[in-house]
N, CA, C and O atoms as a Maestro MAE file, in Angstrom:
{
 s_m_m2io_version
 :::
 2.0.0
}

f_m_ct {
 s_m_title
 :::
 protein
 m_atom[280] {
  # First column is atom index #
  i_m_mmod_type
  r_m_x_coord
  r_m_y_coord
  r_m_z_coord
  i_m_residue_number
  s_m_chain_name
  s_m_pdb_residue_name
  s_m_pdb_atom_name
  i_m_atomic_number
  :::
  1 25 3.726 12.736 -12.980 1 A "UNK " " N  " 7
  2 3 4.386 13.420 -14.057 1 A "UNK " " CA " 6
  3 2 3.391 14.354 -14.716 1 A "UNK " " C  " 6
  4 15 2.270 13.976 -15.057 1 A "UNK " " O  " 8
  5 25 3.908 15.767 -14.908 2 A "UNK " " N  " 7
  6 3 3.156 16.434 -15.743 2 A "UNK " " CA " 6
  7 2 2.940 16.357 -16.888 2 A "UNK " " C  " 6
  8 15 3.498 15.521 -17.598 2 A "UNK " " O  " 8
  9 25 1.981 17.311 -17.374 3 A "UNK " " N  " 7
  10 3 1.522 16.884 -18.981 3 A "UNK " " CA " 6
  11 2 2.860 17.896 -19.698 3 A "UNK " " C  " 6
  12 15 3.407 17.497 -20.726 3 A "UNK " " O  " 8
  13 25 3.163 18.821 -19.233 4 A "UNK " " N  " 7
  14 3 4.487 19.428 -20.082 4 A "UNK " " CA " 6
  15 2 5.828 18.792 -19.526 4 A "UNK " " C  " 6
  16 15 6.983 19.117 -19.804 4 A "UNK " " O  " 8
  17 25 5.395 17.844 -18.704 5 A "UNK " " N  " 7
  18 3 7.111 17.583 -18.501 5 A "UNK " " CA " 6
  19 2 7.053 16.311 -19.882 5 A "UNK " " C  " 6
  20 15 8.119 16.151 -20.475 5 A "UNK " " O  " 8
  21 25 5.693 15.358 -20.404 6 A "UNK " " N  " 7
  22 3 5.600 14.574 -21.310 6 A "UNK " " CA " 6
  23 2 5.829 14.977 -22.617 6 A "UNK " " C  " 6
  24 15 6.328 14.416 -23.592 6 A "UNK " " O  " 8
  25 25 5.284 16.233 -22.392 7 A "UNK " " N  " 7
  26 3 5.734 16.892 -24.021 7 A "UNK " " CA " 6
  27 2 6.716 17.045 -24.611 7 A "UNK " " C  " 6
  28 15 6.843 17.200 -25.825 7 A "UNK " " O  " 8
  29 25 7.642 17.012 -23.671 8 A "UNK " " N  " 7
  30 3 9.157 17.764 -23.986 8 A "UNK " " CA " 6
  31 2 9.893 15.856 -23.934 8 A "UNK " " C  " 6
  32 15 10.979 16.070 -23.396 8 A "UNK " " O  " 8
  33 25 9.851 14.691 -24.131 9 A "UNK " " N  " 7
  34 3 10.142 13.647 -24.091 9 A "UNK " " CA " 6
  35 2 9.926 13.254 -25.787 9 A "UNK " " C  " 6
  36 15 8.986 13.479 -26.548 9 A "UNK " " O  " 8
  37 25 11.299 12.538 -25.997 10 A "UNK " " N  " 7
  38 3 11.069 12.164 -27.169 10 A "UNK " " CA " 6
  39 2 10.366 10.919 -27.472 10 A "UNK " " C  " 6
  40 15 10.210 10.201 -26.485 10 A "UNK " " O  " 8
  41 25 9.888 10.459 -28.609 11 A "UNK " " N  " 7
  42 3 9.056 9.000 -28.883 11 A "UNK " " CA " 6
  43 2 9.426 8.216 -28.239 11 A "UNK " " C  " 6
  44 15 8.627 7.742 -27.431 11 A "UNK " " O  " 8
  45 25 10.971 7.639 -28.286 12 A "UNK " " N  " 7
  46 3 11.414 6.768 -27.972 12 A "UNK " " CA " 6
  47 2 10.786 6.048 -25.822 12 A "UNK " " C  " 6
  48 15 10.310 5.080 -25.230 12 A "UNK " " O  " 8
  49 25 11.387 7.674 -25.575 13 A "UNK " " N  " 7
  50 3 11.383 7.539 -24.325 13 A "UNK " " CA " 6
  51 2 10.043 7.790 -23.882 13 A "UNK " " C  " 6
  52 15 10.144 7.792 -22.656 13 A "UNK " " O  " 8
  53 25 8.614 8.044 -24.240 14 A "UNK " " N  " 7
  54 3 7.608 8.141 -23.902 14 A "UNK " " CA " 6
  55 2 7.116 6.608 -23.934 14 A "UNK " " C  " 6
  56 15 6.512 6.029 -23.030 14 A "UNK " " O  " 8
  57 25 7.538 6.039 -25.274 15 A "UNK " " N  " 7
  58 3 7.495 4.720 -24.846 15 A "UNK " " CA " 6
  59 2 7.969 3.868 -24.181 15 A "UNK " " C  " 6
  60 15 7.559 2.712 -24.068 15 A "UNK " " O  " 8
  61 25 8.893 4.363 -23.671 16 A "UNK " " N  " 7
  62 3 9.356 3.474 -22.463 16 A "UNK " " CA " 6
  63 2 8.666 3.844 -21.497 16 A "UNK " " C  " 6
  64 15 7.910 3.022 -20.980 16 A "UNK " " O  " 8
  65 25 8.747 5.374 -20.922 17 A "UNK " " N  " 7
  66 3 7.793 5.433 -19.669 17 A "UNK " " CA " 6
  67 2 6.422 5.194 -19.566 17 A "UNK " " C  " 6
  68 15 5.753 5.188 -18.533 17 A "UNK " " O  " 8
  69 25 5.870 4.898 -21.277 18 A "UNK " " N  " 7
  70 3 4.438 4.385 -20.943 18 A "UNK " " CA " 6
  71 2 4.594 2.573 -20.545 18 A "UNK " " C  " 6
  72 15 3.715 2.006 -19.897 18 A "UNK " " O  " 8
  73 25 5.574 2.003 -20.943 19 A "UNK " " N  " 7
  74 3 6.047 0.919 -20.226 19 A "UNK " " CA " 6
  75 2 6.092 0.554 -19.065 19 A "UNK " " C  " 6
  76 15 5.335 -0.192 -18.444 19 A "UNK " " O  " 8
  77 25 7.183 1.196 -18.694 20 A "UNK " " N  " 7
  78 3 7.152 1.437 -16.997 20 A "UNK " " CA " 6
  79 2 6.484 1.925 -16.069 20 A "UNK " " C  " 6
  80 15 6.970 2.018 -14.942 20 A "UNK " " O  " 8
  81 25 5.309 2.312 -16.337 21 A "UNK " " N  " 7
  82 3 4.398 3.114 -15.482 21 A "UNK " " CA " 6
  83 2 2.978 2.066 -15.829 21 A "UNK " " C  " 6
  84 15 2.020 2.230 -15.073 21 A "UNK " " O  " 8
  85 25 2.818 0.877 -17.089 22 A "UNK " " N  " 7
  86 3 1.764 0.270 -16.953 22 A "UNK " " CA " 6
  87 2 2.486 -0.971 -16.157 22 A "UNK " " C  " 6
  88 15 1.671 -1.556 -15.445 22 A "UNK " " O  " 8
  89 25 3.850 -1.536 -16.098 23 A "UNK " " N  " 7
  90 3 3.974 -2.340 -14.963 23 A "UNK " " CA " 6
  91 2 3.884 -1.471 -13.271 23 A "UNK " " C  " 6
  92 15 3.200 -1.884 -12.335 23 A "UNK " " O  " 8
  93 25 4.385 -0.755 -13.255 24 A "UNK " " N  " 7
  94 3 4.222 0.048 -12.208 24 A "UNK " " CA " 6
  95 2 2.781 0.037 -11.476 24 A "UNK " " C  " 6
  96 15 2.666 -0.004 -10.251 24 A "UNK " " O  " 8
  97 25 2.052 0.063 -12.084 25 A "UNK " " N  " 7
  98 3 0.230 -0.084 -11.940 25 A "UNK " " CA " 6
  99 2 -0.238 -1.452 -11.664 25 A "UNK " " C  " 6
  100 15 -1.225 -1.616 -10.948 25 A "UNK " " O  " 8
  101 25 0.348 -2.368 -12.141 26 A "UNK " " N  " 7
  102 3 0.296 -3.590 -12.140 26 A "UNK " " CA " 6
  103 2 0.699 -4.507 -10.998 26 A "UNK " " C  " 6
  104 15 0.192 -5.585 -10.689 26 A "UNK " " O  " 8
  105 25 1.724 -3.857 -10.426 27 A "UNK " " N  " 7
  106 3 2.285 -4.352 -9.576 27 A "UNK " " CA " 6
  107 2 1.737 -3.214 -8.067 27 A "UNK " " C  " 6
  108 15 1.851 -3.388 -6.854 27 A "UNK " " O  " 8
  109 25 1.223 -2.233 -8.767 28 A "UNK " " N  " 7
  110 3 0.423 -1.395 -7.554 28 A "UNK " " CA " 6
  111 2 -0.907 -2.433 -7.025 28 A "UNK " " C  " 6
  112 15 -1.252 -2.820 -5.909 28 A "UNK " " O  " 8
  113 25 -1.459 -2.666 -8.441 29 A "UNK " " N  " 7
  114 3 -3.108 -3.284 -8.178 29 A "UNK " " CA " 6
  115 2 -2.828 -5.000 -7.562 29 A "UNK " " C  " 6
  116 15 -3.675 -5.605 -6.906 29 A "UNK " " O  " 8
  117 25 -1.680 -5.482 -7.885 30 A "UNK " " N  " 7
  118 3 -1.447 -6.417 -7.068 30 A "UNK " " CA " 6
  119 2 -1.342 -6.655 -5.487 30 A "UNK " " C  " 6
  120 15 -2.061 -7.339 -4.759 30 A "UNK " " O  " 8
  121 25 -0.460 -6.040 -5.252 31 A "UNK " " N  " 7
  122 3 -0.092 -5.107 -4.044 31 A "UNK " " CA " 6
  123 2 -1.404 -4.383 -3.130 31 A "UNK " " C  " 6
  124 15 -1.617 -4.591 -1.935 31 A "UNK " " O  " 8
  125 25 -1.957 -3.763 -3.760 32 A "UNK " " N  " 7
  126 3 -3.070 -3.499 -3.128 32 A "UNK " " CA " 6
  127 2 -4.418 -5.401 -2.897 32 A "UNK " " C  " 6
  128 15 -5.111 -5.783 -1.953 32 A "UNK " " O  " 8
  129 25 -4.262 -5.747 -3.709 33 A "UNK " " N  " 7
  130 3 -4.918 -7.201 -3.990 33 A "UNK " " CA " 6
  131 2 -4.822 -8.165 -2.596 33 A "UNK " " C  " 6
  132 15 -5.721 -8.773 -2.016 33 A "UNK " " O  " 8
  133 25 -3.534 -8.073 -2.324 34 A "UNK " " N  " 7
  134 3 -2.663 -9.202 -1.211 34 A "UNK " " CA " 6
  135 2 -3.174 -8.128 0.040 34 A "UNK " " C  " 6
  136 15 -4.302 -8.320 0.495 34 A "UNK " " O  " 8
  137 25 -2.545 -7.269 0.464 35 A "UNK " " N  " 7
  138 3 -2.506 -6.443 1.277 35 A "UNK " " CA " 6
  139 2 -2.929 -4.579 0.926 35 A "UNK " " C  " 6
  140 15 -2.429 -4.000 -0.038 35 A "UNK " " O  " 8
  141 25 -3.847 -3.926 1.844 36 A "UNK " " N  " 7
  142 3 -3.694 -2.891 1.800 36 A "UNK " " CA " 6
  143 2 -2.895 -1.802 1.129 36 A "UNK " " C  " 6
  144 15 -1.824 -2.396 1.255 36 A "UNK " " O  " 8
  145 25 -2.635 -0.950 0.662 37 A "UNK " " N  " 7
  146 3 -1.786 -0.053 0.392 37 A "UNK " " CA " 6
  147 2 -1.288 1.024 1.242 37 A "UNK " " C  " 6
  148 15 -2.319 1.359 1.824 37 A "UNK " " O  " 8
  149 25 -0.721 1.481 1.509 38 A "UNK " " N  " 7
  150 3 -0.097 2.505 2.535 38 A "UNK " " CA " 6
  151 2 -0.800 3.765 1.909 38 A "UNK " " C  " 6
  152 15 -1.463 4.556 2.580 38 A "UNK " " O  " 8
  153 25 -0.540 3.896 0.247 39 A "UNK " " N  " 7
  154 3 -1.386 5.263 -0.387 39 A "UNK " " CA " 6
  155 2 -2.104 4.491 -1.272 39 A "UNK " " C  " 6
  156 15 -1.379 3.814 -2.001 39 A "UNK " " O  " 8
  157 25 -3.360 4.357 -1.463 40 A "UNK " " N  " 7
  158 3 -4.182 4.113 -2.648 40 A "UNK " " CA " 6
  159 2 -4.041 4.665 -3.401 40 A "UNK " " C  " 6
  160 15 -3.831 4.176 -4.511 40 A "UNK " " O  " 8
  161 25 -4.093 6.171 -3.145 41 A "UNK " " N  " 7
  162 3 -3.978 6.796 -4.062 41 A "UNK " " CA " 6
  163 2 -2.869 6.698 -5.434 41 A "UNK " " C  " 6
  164 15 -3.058 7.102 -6.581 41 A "UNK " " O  " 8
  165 25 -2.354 6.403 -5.185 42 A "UNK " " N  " 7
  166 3 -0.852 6.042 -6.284 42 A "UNK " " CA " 6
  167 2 -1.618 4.936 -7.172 42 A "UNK " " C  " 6
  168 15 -0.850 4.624 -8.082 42 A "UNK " " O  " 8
  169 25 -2.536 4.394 -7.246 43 A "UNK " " N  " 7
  170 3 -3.270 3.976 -8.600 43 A "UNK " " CA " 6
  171 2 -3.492 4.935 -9.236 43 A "UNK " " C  " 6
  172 15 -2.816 5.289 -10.202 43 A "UNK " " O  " 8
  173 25 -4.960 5.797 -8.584 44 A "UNK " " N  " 7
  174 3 -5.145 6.618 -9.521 44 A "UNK " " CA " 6
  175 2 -4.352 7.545 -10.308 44 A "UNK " " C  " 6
  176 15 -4.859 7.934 -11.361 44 A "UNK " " O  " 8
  177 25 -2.823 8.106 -9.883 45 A "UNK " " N  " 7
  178 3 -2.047 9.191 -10.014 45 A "UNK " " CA " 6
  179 2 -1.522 7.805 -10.863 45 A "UNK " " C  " 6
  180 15 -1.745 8.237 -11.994 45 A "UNK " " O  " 8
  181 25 -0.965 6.405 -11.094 46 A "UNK " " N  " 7
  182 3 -0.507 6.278 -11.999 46 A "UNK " " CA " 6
  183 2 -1.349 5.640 -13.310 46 A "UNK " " C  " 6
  184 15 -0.824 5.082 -14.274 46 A "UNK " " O  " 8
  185 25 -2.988 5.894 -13.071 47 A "UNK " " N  " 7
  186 3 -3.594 5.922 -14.039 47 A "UNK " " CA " 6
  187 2 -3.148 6.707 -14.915 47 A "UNK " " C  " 6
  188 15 -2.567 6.535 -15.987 47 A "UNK " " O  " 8
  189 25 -3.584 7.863 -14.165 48 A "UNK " " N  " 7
  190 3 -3.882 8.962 -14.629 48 A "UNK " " CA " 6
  191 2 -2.333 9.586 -15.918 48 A "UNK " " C  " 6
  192 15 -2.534 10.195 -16.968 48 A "UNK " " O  " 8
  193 25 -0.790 9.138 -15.310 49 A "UNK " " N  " 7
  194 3 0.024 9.192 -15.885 49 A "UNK " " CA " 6
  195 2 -0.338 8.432 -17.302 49 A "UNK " " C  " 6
  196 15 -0.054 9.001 -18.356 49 A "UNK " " O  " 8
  197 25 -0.921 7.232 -17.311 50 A "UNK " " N  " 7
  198 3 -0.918 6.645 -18.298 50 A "UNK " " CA " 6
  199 2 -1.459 7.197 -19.433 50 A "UNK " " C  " 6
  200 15 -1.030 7.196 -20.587 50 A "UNK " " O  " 8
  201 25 -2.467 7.675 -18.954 51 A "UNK " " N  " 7
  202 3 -3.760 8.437 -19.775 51 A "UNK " " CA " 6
  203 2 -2.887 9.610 -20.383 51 A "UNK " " C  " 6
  204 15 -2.983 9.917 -21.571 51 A "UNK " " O  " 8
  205 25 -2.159 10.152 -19.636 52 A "UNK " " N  " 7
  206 3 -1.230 11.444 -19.934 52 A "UNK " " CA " 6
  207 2 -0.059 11.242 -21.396 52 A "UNK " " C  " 6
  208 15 0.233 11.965 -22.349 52 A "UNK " " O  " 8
  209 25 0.364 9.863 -20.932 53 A "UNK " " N  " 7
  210 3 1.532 9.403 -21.857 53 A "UNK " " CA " 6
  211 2 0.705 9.020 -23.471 53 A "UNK " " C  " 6
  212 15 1.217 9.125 -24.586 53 A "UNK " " O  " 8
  213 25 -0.504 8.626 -23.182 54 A "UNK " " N  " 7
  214 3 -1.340 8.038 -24.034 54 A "UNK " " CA " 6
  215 2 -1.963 9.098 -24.828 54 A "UNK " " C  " 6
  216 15 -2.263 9.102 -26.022 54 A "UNK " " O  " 8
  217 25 -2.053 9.702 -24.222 55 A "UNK " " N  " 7
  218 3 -2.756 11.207 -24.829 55 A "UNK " " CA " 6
  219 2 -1.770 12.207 -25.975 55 A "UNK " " C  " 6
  220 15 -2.059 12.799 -27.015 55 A "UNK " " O  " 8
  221 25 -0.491 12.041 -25.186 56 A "UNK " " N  " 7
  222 3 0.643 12.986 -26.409 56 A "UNK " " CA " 6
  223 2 0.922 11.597 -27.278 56 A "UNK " " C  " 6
  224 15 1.243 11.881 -28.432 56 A "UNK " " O  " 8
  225 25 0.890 10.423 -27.067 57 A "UNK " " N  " 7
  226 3 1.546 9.711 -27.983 57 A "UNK " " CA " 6
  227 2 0.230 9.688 -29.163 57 A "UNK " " C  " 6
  228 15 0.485 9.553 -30.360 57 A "UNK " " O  " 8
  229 25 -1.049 9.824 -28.704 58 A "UNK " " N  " 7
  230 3 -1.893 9.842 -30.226 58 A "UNK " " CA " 6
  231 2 -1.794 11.355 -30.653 58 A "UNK " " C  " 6
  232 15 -1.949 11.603 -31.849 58 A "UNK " " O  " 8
  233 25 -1.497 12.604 -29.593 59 A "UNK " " N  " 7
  234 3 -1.657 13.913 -30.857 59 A "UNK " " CA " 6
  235 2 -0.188 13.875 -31.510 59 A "UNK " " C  " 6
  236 15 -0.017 14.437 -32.592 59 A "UNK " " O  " 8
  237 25 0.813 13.254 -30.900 60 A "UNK " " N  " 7
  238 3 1.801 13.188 -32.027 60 A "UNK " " CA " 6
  239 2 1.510 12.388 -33.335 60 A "UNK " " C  " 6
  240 15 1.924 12.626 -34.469 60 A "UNK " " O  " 8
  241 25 0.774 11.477 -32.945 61 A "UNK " " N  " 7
  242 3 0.480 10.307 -34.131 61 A "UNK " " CA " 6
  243 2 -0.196 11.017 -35.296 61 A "UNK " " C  " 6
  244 15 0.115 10.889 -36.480 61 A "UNK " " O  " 8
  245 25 -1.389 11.960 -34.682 62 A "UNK " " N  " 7
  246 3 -2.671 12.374 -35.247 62 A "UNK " " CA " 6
  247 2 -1.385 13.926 -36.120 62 A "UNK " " C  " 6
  248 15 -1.609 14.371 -37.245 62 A "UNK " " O  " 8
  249 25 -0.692 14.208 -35.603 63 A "UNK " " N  " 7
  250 3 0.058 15.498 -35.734 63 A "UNK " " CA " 6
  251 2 0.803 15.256 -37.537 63 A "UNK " " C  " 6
  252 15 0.827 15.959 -38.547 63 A "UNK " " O  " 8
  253 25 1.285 13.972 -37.198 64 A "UNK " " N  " 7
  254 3 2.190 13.469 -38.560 64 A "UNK " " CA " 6
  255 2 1.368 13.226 -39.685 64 A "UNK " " C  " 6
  256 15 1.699 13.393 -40.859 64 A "UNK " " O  " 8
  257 25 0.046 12.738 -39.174 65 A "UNK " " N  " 7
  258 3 -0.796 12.564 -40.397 65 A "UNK " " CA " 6
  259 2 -1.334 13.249 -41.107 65 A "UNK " " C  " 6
  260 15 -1.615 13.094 -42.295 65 A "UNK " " O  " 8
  261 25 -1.558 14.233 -40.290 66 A "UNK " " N  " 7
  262 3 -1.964 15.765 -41.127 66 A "UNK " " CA " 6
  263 2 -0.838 15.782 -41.611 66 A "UNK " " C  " 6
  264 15 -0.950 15.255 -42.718 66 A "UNK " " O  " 8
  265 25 0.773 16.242 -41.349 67 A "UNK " " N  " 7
  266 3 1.530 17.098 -42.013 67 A "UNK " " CA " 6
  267 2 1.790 15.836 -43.370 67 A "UNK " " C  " 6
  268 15 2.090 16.298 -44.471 67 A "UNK " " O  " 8
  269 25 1.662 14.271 -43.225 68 A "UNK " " N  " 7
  270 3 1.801 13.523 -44.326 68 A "UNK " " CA " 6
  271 2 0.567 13.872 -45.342 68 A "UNK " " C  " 6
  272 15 0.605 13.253 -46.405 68 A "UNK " " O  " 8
  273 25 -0.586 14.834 -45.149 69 A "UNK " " N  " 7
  274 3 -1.532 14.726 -45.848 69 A "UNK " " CA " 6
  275 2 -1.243 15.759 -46.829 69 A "UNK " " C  " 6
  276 15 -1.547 15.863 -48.017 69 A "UNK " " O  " 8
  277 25 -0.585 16.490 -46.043 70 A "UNK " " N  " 7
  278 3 -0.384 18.297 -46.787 70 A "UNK " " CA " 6
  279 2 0.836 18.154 -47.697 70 A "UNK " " C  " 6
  280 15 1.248 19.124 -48.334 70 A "UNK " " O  " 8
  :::
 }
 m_bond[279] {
  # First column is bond index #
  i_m_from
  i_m_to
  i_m_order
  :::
  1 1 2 1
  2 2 3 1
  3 3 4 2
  4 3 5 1
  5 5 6 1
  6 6 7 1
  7 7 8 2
  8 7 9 1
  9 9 10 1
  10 10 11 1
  11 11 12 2
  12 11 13 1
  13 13 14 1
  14 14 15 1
  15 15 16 2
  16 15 17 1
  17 17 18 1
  18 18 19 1
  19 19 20 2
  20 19 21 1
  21 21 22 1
  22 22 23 1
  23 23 24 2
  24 23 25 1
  25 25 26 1
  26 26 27 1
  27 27 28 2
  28 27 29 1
  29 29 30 1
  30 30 31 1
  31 31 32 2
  32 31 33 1
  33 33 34 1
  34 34 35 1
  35 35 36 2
  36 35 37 1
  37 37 38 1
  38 38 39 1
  39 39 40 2
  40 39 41 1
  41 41 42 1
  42 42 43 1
  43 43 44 2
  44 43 45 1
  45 45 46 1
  46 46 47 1
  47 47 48 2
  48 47 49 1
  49 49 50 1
  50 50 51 1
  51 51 52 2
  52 51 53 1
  53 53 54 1
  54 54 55 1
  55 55 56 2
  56 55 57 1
  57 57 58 1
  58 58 59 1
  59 59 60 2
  60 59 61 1
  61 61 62 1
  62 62 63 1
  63 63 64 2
  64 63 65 1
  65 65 66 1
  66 66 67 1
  67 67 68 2
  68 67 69 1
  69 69 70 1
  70 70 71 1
  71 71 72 2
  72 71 73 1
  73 73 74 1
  74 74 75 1
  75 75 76 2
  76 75 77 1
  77 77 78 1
  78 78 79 1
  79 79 80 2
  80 79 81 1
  81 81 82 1
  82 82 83 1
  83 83 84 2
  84 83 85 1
  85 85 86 1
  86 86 87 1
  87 87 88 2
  88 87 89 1
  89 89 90 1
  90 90 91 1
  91 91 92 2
  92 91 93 1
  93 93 94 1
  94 94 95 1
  95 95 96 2
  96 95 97 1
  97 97 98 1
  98 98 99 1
  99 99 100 2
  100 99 101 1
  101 101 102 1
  102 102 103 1
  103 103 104 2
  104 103 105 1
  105 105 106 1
  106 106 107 1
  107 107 108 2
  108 107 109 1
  109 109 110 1
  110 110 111 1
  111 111 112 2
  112 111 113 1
  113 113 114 1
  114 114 115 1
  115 115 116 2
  116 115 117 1
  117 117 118 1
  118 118 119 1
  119 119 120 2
  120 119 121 1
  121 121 122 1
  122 122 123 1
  123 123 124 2
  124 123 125 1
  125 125 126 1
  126 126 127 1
  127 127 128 2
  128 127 129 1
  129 129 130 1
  130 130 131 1
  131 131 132 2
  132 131 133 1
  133 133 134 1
  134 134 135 1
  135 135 136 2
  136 135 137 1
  137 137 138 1
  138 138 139 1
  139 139 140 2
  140 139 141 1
  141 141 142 1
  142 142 143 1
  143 143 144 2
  144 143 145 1
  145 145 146 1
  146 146 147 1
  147 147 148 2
  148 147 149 1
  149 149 150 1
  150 150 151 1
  151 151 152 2
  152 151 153 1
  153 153 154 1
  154 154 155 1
  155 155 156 2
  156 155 157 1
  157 157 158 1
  158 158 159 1
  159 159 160 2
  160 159 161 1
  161 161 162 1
  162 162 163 1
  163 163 164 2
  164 163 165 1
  165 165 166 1
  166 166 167 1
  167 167 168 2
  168 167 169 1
  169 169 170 1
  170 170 171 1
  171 171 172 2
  172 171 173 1
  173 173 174 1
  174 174 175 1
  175 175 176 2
  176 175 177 1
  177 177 178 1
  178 178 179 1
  179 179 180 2
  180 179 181 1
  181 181 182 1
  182 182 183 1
  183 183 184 2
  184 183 185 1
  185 185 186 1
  186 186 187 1
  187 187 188 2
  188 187 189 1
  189 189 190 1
  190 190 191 1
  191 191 192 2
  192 191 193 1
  193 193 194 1
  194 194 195 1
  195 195 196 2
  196 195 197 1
  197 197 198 1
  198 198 199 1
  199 199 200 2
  200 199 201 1
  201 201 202 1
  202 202 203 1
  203 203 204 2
  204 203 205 1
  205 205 206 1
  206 206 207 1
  207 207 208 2
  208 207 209 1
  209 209 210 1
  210 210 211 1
  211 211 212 2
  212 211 213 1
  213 213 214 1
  214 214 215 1
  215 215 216 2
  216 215 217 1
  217 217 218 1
  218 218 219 1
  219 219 220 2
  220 219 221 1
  221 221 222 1
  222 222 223 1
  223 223 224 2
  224 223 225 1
  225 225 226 1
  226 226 227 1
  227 227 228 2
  228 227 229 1
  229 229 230 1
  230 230 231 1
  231 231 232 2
  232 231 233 1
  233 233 234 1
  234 234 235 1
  235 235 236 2
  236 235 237 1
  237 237 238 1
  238 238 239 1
  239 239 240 2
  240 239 241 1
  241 241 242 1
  242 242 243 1
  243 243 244 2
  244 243 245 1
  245 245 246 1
  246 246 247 1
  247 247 248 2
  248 247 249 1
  249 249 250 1
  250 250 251 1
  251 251 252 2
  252 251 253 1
  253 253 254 1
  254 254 255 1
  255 255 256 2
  256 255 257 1
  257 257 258 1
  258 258 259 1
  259 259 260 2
  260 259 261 1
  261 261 262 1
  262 262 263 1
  263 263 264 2
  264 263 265 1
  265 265 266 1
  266 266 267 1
  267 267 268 2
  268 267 269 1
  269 269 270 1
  270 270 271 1
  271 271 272 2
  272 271 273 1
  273 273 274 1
  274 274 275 1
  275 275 276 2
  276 275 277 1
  277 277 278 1
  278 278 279 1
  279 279 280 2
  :::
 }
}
């Protein structure tokens, strides 16, 4: 997932897909644990989502606090 397709997602639903994408990982690193993976790569790409989801959910956070300051 891109970083502008995250932007355009409202609170609600960013928190869900940051939900679903840290079981998603979870059940990747398991999976890889037991047996091989077909793509490894799909950890890092759903790190990396996480980091993405994690990233707009604090400049929104950081965003409100300024405008609550002003």
């Amino acid at each position: 997932m891109k970083y502008a397709d995250i932007k355009d997602l409202p609170n609600n639903e960013l928190n869900s897909r940051l939900r679903e994408e840290r079981r998603m990982l979870d059940k990747l690193k398991f999976a890889h644990g037991v047996s091989t993976l077909e793509n490894p790569g799909k950890i890092a790409e759903s790190k990396k989502t996480i980091a993405r989801l994690i990233t707009e959910m604090n400049s929104r956070r950081i965003a409100n606090q300024v405008k609550g300051e002003e």
